[in-house]
C-alpha positions in Angstrom: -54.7 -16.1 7.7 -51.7 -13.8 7.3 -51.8 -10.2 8.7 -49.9 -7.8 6.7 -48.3 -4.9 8.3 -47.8 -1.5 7.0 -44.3 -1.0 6.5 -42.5 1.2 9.5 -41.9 4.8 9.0 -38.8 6.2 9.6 -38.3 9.3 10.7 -35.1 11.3 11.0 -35.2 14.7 12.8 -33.5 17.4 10.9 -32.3 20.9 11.9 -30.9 23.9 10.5 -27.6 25.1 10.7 -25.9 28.3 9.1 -22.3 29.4 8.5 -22.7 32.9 9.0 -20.9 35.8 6.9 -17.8 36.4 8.6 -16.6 32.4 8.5 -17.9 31.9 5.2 -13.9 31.0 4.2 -14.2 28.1 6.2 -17.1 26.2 5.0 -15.5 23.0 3.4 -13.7 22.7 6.8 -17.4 23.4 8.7 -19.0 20.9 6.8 -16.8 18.2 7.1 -16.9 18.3 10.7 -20.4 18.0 10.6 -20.2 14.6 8.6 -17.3 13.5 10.3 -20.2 14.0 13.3 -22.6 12.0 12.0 -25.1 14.2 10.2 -26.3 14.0 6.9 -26.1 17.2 4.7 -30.0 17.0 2.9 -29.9 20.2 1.3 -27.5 23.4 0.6 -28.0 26.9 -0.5 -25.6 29.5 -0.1 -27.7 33.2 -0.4 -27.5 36.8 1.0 -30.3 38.2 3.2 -31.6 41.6 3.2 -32.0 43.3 6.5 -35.7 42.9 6.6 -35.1 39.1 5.6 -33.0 39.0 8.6 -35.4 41.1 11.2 -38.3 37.8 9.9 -35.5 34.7 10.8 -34.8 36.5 13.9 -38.6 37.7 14.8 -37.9 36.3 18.3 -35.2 38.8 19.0 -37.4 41.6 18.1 -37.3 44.0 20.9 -33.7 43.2 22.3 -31.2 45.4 22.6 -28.9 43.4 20.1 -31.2 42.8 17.5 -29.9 45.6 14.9 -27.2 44.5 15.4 -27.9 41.2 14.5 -29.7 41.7 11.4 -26.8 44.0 10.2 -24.3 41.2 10.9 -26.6 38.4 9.2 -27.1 40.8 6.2 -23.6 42.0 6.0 -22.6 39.3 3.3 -23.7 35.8 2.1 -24.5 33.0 4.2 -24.3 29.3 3.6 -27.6 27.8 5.0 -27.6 23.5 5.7 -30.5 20.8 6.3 -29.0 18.3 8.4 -30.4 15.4 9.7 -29.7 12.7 12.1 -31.2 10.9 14.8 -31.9 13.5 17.2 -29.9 16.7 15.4 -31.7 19.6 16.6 -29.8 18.3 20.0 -26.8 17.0 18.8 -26.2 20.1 16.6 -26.6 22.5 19.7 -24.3 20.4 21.2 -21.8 20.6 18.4 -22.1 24.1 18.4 -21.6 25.1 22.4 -22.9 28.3 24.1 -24.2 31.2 22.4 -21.4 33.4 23.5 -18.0 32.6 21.7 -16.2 33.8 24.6 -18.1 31.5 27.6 -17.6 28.7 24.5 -14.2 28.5 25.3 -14.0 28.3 28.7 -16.3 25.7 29.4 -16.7 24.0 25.5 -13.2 24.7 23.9 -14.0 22.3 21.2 -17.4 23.8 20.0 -17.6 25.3 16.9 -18.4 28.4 18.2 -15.8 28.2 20.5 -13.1 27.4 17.3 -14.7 30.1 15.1 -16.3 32.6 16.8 -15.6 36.0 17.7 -17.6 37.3 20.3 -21.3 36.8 21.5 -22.9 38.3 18.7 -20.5 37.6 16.0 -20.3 33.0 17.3 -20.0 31.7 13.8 -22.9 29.7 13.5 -26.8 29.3 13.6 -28.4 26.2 14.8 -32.3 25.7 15.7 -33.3 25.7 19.0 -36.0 23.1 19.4 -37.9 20.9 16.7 -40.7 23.3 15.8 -37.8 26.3 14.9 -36.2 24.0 13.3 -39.8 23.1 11.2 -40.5 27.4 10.9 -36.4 27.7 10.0 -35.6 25.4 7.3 -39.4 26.4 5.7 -37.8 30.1 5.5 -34.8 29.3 3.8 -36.0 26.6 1.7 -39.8 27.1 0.7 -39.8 24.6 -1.4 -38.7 21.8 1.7 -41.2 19.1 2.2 -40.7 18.0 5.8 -42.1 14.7 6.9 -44.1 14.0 8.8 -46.6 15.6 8.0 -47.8 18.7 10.8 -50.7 17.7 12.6 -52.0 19.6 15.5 -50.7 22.9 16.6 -48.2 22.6 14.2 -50.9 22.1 11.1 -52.9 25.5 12.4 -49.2 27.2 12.3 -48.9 26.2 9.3 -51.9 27.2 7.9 -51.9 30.7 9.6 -48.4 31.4 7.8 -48.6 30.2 4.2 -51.9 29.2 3.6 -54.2 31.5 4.9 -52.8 34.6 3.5 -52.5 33.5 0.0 -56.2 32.5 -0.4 -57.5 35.5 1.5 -55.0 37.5 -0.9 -56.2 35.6 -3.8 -60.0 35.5 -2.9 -59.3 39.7 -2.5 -57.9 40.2 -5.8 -60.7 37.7 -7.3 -63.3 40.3 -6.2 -61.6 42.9 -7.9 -60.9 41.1 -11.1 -64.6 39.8 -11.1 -63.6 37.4 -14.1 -65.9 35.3 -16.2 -64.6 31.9 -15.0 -63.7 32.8 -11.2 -62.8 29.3 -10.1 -60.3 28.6 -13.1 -59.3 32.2 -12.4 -58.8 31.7 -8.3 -57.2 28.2 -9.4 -54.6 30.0 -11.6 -53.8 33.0 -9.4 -53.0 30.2 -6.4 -51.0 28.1 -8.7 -49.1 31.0 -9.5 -48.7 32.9 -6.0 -48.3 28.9 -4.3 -47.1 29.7 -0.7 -44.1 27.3 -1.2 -42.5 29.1 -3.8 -38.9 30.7 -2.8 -40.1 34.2 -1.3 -36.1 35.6 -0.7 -34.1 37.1 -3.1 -31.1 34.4 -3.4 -27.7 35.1 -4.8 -26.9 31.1 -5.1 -23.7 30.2 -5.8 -23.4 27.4 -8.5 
């Protein structure tokens, strides 16, 4: 008797990076270093942030004595944001972009991005996600509409929930009390369809 196997899944661990506004002149040159490196360019969006778009990306900072700083420099003019992938690219892309600080970068990584095109600690040229779970939260900012595989099980699934799902339906199950329409399930059904979670939330100025 023959035993069939489910086929292998493959999975390929993708990262964000960004090419922040005051390199945006160089991006052919940025991204064909990153292919010459090995990483595969999935998806591509060049946009503009507001500063409140900025403060959420960088919610982590809130607090430290840079952060207005930072959000005035990542809404100061557009970005170009990248889905790369690769076998283990969250590392490899930290790696190919050196130490935070452009400065230290080229002293001790001269041939880091950040060390080749950025200016100071703030101002380093380029974004890239820390670990594999900013890298999850990161792309799903910029690109809503991103299906990452595998699917989130675990703590990631409740994170997931908390952020896009549970909001919506209590939002939707709110303004379904209020309406008090004849057909409330084809009503709830239509206001979630329309106010889906995954639907781009930013304001983009994409560049054709």
């Amino acid at each position: 008797m023959e035993v069939l196997m489910p086929e292998p899944q493959i999975y390929v661990e993708r990262t964000l990076a960004i090419i922040k506004p005051d390199i945006i002149g160089k991006e052919e040159e940025i991204e064909d270093l990153i292919l010459r490196s090995g990483f595969h360019i999935l998806q591509k969006r060049k946009l503009q942030l507001s500063p409140e778009q900025c403060s959420n990306f960088y919610a982590d900072q809130f607090g430290k004595m840079f952060f207005p700083n930072l959000t005035a420099y990542m809404s100061s003019g557009p970005i170009v944001a990248m889905v790369l992938a690769r076998n283990c690219a969250v590392s490899y892309w930290k790696e190919l972009l050196g130490p935070s600080n452009s400065l230290r970068a080229r002293i001790t990584h001269p041939h880091s991005l950040r060390a080749l095109y950025g200016t100071d600690e703030l101002r380093n040229g380029l974004h890239g996600s820390l670990s594999i779970s900013s890298a999850e939260k990161e792309i799903r900012f910029i690109f809503p509409e991103a299906i990452l595989e595998p699917v989130p099980t675990g703590q990631r699934a409740r994170d997931y929930l908390n952020l896009y799902v549970k909001p919506t339906l209590l939002a939707g199950l709110t303004a379904l009390c209020k309406e008090k329409p004849a057909d409330p399930m084809i009503w709830l059904a239509d206001w979630l369809i329309e106010h889906n979670p995954n639907k781009p939330k930013l304001q983009y100025r994409i560049s054709q």
